[in-house]
VOPAGU-2260 file (C-alpha; in pm, 1 decimal, decimal comma):
REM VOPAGU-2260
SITE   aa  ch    i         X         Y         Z
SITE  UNK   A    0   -7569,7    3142,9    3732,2
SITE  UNK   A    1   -7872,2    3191,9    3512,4
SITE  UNK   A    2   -7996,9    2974,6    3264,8
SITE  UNK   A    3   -7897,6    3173,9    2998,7
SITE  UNK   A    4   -7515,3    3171,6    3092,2
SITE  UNK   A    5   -7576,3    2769,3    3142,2
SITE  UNK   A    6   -7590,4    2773,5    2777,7
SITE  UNK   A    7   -7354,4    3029,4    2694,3
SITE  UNK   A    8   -7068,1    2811,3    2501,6
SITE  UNK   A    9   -6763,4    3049,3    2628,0
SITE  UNK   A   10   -6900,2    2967,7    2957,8
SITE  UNK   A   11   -6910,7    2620,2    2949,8
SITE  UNK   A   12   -6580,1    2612,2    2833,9
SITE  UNK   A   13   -6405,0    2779,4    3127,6
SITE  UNK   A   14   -6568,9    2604,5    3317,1
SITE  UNK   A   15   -6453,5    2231,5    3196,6
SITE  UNK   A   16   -6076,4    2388,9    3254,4
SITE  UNK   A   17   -5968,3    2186,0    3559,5
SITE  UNK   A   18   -6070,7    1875,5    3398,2
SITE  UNK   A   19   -5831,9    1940,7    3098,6
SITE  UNK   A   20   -5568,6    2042,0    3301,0
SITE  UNK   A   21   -5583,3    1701,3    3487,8
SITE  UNK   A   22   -5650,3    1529,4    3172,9
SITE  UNK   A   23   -5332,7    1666,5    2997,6
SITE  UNK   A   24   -5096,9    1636,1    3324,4
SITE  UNK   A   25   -5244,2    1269,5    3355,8
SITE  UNK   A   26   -5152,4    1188,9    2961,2
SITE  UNK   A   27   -4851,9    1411,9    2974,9
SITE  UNK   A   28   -4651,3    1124,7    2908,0
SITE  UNK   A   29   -4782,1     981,5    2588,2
SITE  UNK   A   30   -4890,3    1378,5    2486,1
SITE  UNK   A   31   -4488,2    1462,1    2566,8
SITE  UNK   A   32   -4308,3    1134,4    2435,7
SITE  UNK   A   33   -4236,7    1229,8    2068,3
SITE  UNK   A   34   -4085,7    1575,2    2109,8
SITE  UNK   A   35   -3891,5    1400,2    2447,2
SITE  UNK   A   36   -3717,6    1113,5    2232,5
SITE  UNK   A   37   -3638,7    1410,5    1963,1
SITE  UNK   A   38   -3449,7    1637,4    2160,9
SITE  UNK   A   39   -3352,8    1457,9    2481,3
SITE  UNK   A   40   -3014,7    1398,0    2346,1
SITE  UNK   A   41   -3016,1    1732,3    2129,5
SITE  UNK   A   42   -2798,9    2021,5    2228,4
SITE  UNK   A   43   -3039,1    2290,4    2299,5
SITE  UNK   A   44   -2935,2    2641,0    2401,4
SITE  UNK   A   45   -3230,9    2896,7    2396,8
SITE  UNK   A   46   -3589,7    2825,3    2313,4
SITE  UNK   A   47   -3868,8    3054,6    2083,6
SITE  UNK   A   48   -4207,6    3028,8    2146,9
SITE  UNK   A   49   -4435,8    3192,7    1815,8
SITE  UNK   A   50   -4753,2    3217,7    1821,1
SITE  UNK   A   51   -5045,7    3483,0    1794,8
SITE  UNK   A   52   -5289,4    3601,4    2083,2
SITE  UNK   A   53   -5384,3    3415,5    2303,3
SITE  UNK   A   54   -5105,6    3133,5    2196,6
SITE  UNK   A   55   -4848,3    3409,1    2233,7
SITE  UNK   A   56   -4962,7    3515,9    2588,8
SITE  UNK   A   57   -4933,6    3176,1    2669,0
SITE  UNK   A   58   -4583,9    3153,0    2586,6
SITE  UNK   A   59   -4504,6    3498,8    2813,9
SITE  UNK   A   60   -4678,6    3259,6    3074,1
SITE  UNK   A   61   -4434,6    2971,1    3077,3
SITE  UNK   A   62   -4145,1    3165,9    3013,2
SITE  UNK   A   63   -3990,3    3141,0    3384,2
SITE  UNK   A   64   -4089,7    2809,5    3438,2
SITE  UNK   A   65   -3912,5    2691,6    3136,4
SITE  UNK   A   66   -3618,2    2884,2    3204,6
SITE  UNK   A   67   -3593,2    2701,8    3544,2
SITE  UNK   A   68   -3646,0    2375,9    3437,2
SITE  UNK   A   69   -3464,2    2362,2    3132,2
SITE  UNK   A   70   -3167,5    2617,5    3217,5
SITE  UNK   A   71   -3180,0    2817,5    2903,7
SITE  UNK   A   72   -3284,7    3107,9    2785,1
SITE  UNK   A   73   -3720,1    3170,7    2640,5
SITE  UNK   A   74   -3771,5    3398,8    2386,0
SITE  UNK   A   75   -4150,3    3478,8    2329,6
SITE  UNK   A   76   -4218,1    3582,7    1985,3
SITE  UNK   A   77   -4488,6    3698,1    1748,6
SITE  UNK   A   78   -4396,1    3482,0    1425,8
SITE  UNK   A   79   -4382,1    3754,5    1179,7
SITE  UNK   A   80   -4174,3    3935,9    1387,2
SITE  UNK   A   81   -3944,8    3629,6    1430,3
SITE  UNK   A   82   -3963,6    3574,8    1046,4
SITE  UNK   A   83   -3868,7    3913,8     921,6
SITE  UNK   A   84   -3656,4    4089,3    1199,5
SITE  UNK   A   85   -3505,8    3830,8    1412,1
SITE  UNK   A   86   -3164,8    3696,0    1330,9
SITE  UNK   A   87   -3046,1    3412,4    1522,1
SITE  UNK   A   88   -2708,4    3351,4    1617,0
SITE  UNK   A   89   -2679,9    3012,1    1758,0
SITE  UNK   A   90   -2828,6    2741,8    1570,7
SITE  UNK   A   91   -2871,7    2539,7    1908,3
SITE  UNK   A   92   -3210,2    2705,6    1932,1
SITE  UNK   A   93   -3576,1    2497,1    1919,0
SITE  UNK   A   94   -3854,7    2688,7    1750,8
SITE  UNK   A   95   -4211,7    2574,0    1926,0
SITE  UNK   A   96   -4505,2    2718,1    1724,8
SITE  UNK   A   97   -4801,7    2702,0    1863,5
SITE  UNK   A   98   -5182,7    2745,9    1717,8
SITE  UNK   A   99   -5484,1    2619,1    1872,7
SITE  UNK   A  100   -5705,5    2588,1    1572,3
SITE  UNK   A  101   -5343,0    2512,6    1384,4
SITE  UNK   A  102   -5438,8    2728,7    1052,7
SITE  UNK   A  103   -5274,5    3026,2    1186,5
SITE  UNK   A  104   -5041,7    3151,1     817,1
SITE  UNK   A  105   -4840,9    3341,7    1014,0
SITE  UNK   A  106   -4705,3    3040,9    1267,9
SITE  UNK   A  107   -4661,8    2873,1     971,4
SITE  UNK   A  108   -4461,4    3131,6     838,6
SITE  UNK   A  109   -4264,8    3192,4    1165,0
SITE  UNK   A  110   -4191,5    2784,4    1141,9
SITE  UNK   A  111   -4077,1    2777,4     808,4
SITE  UNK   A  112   -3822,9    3033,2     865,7
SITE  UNK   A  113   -3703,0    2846,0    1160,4
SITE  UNK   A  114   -3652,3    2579,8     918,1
SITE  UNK   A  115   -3460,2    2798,0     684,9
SITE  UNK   A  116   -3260,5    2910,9     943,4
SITE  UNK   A  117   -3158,3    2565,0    1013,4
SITE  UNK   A  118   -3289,7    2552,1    1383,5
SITE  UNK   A  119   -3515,7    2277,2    1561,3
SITE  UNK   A  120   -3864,9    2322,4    1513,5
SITE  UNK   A  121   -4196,4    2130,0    1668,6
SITE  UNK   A  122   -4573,9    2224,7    1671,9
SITE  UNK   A  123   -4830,3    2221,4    1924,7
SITE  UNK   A  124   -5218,2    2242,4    1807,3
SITE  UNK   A  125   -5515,2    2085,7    1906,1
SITE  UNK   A  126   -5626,7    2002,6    1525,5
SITE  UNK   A  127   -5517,4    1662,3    1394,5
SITE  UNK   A  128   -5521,3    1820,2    1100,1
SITE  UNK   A  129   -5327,1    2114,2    1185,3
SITE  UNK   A  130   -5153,3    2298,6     871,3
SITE  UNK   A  131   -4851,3    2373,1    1107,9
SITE  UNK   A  132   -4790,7    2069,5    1171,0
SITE  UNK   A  133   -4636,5    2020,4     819,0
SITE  UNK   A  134   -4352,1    2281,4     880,1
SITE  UNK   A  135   -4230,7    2123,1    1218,5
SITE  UNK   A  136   -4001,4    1823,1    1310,2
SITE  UNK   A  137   -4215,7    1731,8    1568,3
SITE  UNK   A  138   -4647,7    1734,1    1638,4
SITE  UNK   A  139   -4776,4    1796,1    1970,7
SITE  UNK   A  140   -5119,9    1736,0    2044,1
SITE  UNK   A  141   -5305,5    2040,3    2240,2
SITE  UNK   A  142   -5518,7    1801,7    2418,7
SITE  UNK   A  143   -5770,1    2081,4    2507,4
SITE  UNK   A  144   -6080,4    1877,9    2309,7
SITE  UNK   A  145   -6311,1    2101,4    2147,6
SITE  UNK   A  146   -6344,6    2472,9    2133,6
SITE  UNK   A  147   -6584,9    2604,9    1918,9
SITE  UNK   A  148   -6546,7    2982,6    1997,9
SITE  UNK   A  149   -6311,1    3297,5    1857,8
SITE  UNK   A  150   -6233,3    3365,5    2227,2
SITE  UNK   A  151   -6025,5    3087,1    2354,6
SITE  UNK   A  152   -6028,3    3012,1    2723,6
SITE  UNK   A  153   -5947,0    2683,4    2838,2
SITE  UNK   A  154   -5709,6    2686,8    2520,3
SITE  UNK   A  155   -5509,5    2919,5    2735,3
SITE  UNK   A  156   -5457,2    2759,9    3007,7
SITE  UNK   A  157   -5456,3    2401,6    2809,7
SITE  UNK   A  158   -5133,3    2553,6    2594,2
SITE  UNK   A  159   -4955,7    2692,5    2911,1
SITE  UNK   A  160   -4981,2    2322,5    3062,9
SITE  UNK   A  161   -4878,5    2142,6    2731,4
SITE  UNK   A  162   -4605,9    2393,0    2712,9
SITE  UNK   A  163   -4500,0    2328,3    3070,6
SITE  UNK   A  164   -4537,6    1892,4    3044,3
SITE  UNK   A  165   -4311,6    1967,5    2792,7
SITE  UNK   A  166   -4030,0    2134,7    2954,3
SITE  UNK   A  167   -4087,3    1934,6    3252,6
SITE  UNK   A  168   -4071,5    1578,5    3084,9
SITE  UNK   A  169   -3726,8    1741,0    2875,0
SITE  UNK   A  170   -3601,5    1829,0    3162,7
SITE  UNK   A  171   -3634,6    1455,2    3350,7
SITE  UNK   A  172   -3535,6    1325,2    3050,2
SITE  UNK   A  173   -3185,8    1513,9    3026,6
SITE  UNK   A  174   -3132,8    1469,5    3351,8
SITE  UNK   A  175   -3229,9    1856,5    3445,4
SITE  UNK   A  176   -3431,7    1832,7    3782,6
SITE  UNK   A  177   -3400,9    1548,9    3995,9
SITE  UNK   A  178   -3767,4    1255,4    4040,3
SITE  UNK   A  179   -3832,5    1458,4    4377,8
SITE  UNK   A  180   -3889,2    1797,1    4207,0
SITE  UNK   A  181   -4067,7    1646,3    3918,6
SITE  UNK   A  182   -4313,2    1520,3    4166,0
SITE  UNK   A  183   -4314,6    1840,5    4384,7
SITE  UNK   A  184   -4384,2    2040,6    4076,6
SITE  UNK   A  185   -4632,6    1822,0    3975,5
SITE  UNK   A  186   -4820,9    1822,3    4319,5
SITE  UNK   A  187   -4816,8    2192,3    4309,7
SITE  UNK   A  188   -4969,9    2180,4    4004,1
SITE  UNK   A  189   -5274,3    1936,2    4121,0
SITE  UNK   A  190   -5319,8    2160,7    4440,6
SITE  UNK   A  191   -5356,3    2532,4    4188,6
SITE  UNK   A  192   -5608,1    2279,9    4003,5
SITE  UNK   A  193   -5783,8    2144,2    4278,4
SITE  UNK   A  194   -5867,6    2509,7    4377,1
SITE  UNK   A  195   -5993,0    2636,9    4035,8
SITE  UNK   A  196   -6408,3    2504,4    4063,8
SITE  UNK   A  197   -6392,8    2735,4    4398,9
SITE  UNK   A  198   -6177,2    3051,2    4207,6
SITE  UNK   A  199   -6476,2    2942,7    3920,8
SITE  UNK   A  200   -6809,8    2983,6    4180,6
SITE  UNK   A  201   -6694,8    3303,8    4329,7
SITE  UNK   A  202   -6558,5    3484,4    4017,3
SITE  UNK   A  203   -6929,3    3377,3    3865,7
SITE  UNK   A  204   -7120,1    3520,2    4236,0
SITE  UNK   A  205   -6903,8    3864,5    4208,3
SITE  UNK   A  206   -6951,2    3921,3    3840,4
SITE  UNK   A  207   -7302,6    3913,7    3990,4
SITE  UNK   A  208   -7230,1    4197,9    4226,4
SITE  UNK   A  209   -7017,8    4426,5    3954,7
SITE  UNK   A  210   -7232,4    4395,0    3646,4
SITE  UNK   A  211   -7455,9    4695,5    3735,3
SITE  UNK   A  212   -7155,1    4940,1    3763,3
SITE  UNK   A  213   -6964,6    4759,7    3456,1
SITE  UNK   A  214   -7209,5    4791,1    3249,4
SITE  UNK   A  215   -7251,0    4954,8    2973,9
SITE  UNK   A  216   -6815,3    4941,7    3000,5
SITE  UNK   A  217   -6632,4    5188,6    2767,1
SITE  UNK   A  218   -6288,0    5160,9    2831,5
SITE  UNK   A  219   -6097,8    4855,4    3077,6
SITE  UNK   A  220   -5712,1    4871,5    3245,9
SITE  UNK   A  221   -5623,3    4529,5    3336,6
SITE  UNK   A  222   -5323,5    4573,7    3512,5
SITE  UNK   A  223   -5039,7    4231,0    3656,8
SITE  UNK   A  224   -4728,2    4160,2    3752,2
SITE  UNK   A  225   -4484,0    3895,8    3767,2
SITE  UNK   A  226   -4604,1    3615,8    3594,5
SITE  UNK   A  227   -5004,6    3760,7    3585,9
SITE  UNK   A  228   -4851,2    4016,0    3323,1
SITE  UNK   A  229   -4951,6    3739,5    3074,6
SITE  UNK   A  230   -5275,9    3714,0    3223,3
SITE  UNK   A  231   -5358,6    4096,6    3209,6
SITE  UNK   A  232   -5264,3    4043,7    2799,0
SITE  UNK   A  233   -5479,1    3785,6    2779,2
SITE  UNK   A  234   -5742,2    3902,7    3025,6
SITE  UNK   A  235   -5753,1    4207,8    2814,4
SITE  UNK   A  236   -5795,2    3988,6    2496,9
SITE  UNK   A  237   -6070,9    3809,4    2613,9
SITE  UNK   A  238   -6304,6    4145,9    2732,5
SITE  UNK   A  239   -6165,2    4292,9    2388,4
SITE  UNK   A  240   -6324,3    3993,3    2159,4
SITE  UNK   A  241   -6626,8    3964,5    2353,0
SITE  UNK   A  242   -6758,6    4289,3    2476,8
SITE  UNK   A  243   -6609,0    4455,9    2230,2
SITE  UNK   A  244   -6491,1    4780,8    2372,5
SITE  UNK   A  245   -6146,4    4973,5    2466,9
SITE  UNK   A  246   -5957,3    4725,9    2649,3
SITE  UNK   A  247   -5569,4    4767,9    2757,0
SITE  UNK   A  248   -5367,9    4498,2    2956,4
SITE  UNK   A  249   -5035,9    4647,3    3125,0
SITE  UNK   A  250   -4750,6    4584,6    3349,5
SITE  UNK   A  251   -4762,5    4763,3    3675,2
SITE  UNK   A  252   -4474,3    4961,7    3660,2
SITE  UNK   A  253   -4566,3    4994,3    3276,0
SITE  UNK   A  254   -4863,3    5203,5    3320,2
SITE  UNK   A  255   -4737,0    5402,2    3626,5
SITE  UNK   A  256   -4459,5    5522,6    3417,9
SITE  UNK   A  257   -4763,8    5773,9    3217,7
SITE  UNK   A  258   -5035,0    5544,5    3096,4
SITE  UNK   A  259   -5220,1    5679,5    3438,4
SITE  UNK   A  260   -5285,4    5986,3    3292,1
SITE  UNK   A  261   -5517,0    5866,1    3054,3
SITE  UNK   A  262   -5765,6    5775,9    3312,1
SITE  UNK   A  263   -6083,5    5915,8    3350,9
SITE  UNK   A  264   -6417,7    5893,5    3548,4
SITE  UNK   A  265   -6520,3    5670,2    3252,2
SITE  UNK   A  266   -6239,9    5408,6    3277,5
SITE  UNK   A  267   -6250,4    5078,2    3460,7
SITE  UNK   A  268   -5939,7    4915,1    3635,0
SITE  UNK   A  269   -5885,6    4560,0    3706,0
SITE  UNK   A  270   -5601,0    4472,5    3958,4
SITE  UNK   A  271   -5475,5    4112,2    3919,4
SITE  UNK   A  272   -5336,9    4124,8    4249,4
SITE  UNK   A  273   -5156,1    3766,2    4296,1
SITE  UNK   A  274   -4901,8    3757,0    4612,3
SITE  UNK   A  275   -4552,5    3904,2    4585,3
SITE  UNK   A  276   -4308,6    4165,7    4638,2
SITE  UNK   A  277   -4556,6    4393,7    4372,3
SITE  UNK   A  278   -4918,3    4345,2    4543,1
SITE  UNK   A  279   -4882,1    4635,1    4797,4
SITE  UNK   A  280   -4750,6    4889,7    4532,4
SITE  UNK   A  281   -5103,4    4723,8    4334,5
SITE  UNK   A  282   -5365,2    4821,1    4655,5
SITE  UNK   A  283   -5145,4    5169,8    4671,3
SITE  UNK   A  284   -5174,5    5208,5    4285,4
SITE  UNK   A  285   -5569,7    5167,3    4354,1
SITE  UNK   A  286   -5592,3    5409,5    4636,8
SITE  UNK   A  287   -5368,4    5679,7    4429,2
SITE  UNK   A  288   -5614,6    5605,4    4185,4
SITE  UNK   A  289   -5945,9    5697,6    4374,6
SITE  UNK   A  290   -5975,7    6033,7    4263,4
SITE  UNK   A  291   -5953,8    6016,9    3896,3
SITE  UNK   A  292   -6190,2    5713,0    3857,8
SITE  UNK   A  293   -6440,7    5504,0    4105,5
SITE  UNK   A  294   -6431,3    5198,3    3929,5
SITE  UNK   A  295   -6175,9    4984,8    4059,7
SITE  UNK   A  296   -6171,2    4560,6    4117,3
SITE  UNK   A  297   -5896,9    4402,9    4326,8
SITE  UNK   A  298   -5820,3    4038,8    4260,6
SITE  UNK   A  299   -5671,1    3889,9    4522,2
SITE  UNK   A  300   -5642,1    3660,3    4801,2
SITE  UNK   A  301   -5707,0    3815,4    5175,6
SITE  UNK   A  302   -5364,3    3842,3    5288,6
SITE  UNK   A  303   -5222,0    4174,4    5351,5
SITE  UNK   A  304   -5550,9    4354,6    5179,6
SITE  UNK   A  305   -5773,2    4565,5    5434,0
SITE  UNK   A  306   -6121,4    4708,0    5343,2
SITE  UNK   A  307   -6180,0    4481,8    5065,5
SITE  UNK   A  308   -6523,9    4644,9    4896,4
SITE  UNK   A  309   -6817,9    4432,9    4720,4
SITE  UNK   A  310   -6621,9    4510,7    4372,9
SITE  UNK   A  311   -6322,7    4332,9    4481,3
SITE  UNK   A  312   -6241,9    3960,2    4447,9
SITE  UNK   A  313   -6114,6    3804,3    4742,5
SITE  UNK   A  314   -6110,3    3478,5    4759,4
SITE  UNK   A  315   -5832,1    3204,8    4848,0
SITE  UNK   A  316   -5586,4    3194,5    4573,5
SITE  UNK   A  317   -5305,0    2925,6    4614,5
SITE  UNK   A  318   -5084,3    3170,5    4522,5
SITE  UNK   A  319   -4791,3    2949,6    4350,8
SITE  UNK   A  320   -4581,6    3146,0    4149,1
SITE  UNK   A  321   -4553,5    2921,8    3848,4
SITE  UNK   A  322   -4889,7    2764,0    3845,0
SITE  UNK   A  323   -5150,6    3025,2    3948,8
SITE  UNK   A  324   -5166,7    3200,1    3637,5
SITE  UNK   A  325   -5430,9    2947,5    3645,2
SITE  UNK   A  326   -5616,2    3089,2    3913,5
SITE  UNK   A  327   -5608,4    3442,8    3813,4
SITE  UNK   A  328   -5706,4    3443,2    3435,0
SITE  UNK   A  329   -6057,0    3291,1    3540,3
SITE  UNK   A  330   -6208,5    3591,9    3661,0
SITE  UNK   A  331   -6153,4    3819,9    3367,7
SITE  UNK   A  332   -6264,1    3512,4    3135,6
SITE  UNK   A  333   -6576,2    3489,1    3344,9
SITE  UNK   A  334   -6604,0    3869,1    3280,2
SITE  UNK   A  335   -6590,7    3818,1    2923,2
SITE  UNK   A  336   -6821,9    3541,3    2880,5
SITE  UNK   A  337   -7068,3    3779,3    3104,7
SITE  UNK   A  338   -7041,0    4066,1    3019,8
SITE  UNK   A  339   -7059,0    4020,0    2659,0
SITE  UNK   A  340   -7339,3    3809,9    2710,9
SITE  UNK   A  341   -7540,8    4095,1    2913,5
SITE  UNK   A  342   -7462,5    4322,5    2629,7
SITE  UNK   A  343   -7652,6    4116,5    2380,9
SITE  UNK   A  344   -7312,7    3999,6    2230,3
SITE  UNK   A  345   -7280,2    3656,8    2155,3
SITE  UNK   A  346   -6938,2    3515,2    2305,7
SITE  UNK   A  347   -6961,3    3236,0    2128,7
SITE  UNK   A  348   -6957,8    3406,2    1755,8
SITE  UNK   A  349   -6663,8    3632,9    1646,1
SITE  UNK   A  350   -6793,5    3939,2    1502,7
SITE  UNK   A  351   -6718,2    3889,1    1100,4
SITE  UNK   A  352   -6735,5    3529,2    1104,9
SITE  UNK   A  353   -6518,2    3562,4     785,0
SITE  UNK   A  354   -6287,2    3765,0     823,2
SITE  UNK   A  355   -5976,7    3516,0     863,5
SITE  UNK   A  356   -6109,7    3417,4     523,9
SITE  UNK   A  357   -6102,1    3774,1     393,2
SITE  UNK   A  358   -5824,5    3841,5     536,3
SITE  UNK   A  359   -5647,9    3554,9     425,6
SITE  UNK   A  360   -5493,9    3496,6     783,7
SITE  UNK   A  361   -5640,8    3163,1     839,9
């Protein structure tokens, strides 16, 4: 790591993410305790998370999880979608909105509804001051600390952990999930955690060894699956505010049903390639893919992967299913903070510093 990316703001950031994923699991009572005594003894039947970007991809994130825990049914929802179009039957439902910087209009839009609609609402934002916390029933505290940059990055994984204390401590609370599996989900988490400085150091070393063909980038794939589909939306976010070029993030199957065709010798794939009944079709995917461009980066752990070249990631992944979306958004952050950074971008600075102002949004 040079100097320069020692003092690159994004960087930093991603790289204090395992200590605010300890320090939110450690507080996760106190952080948890107003929306528990709220709706411990309220009837809930389906759950909508609203929010936009990154706060949205963070909701596709938790999604399973939630539904296990809790035993209803996640809805994942841009808020002026859910505002205008959605119509909700059953007035058993929670709205969560979420917002990092907590300004966003259009959560607070998407919340207000909720409340005309009559439904349960709470907040979650890392801004004391947070504007949507004035159209919600309950305030959660994104206890993230302070992140001074457009492109959020241990926001992301700081939401999906608030978001998952949450369902977790509701679900103890009502009785859900017996003190073993608390604990064993909780130990799972520490042990994804515990592995994230190492997923850090080698994502920063092979960024190293890819820049020279990366750069300059044109056009990026990010491709997941299973619960890494939020992380190729919000890996492709990330490269997309920072280096500031074509960026798509898809579902496997998604872009083998015709988005391959698009590819050319000027495109660059990235393979989030977590463990699974869907990482073989991923390393056949790549191989099919030879011929139409050369530029190809496998994320992945060892197992079951042969040939591995210098543009692949292969490192020692934990691998959980819930909790390694953790894990596997790191490289492409690292990518974004670096990349950008190589390309005389600034990270750190979004590139009309006033256009939420202009725009009204924020």
């Amino acid at each position: 790591i040079t100097m320069r990316y020692k003092t690159t703001r994004m960087y930093d950031y991603i790289s204090e993410t395992p200590d605010v994923l300890n320090h939110i699991i450690t507080n996760r009572k106190s952080i948890s305790s107003d929306f528990v005594v709220k709706y411990k003894d309220t009837n809930i039947e389906q759950i909508y998370i609203i929010g936009s970007g990154t706060s949205y991809h963070a909701g596709v994130a938790v999604k399973a999880f939630l539904e296990e825990v809790l035993n209803i049914k996640v809805i994942v929802q841009y808020p002026i979608i859910f505002k205008d179009q959605e119509k909700v039957f059953n007035k058993e439902t929670l709205v969560i909105g979420v917002s990092q910087g907590g300004q966003s209009f259009s959560t607070v839009f998407g919340l207000d509804s909720a409340r005309e609609k009559g439904l349960y609402t709470a907040a979650l934002s890392a801004n004391k001051e947070a504007r949507i916390f004035k159209y919600a029933d309950i305030s959660v505290d994104l206890a993230v600390g302070e992140e001074l940059c457009g492109a959020k990055t241990k926001g992301y994984s700081g939401t999906i952990c608030t978001l998952i204390i949450l369902g977790l401590e509701l679900s103890l609370a009502k009785g859900l999930i017996t003190t073993s599996k608390y604990e064993e989900y909780l130990s799972r988490m520490h042990k994804v955690i515990n592995n994230l400085p190492k997923i850090i150091k080698s994502a920063t070393e092979w960024y190293h060894r890819i820049r020279k063909t990366l750069l300059p980038v044109q056009r990026v794939i990010v491709i997941g699956y299973d619960a890494n589909y939020a992380n190729a939306l919000e890996g492709s976010l990330k490269i997309l505010e920072t280096v500031r070029q074509a960026v798509s993030g898809y579902e496997l199957e998604e872009f083998i049903h015709g988005i391959y065709n698009s590819i050319n010798p000027d495109c660059h794939i990235f393979y989030i390639g977590s463990e699974g009944e869907y990482k073989q079709r991923a390393l056949l995917l790549k191989q099919t893919m030879q011929h139409m461009t050369p530029h190809h980066y496998f994320i992945g752990s060892p197992v079951g992967f042969a040939n591995p070249t210098e543009r692949d990631l292969i490192v020692d992944f934990v691998d959980d299913s819930f909790f390694s979306i953790w894990e596997y958004i790191l490289p492409l952050q690292i990518v974004a903070a670096l990349a950008s950074s190589d390309l005389g971008i600034n990270p750190d600075i979004p590139a009309d510093p006033e256009f939420h102002q202009k725009m009204r949004s924020k």
